[in-house]
C-alpha positions in Angstrom: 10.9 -14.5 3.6 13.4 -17.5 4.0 13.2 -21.2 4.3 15.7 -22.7 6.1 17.0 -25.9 6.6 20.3 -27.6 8.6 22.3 -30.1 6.6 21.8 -33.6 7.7 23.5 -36.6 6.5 20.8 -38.4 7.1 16.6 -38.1 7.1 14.7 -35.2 6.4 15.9 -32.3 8.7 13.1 -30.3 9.7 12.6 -26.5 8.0 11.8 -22.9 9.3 10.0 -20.3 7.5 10.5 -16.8 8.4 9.7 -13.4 7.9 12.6 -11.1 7.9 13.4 -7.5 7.5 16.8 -6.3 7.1 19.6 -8.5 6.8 19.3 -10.4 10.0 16.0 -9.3 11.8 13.5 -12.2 12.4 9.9 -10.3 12.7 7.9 -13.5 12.6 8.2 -17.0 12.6 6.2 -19.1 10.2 6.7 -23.0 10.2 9.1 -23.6 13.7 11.9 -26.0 13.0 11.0 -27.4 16.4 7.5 -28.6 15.2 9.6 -30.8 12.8 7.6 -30.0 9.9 9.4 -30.0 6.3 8.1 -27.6 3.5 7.9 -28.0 -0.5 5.7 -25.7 -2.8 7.0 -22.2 -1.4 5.4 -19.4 -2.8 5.2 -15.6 -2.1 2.2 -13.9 -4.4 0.4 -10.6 -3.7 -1.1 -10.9 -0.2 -0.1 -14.3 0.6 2.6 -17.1 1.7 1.6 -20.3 0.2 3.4 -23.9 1.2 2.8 -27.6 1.3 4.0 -28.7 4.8 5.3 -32.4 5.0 5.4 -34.1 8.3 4.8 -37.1 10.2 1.6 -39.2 11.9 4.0 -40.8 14.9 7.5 -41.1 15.9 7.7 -44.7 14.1 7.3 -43.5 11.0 11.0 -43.0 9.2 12.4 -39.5 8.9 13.2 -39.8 5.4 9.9 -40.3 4.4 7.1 -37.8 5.6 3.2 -39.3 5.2 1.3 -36.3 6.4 1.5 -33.2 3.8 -0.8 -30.3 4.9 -1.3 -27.2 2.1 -1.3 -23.8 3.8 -1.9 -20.0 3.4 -0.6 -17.2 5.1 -2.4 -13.5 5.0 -1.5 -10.6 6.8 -4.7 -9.6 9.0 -4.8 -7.8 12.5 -1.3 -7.0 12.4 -0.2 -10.4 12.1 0.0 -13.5 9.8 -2.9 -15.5 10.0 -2.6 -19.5 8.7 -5.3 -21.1 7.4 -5.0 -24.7 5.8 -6.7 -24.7 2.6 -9.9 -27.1 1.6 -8.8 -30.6 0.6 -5.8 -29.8 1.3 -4.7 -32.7 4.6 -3.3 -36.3 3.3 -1.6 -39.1 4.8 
């Protein structure tokens, strides 16, 4: 697994989460970078990717400053990884 993120000198630059095997092989992709989303609380446990996704209710709202966080599981299940956003777990 690896979060990534592109240095920005200013805002929050978006992150990626990906699954990779090897040293350069990307077998899935988690969070796109393109969706814009950033991600805090990463955590790889038995059976699950865990993560608190941080992003944004408009275009007007400042990119240093995310107001929507989203908490989220990932579980392998019919040969993919499945999200699911866990109770409770949406604010703005």
């Amino acid at each position: 697994m690896a979060v990534v993120r592109c240095a920005s000198g200013i805002g929050t630059p978006p992150s990626g989460v990906f699954v990779l095997t090897g040293p350069s092989r990307v077998v899935a992709t988690l969070v796109d970078p393109a969706d814009g989303m950033g991600v805090s609380d990463f955590a790889v446990q038995t059976g699950a990717v865990s993560a608190t996704l941080l992003g944004y209710s408009s275009p007007d709202v400042a990119r240093c400053c995310p107001d929507v966080t989203e908490k989220v599981k990932w579980q392998w299940r019919g040969g993919k990884f499945a999200r699911t956003v866990l109770p409770g777990a949406r604010g703005m």
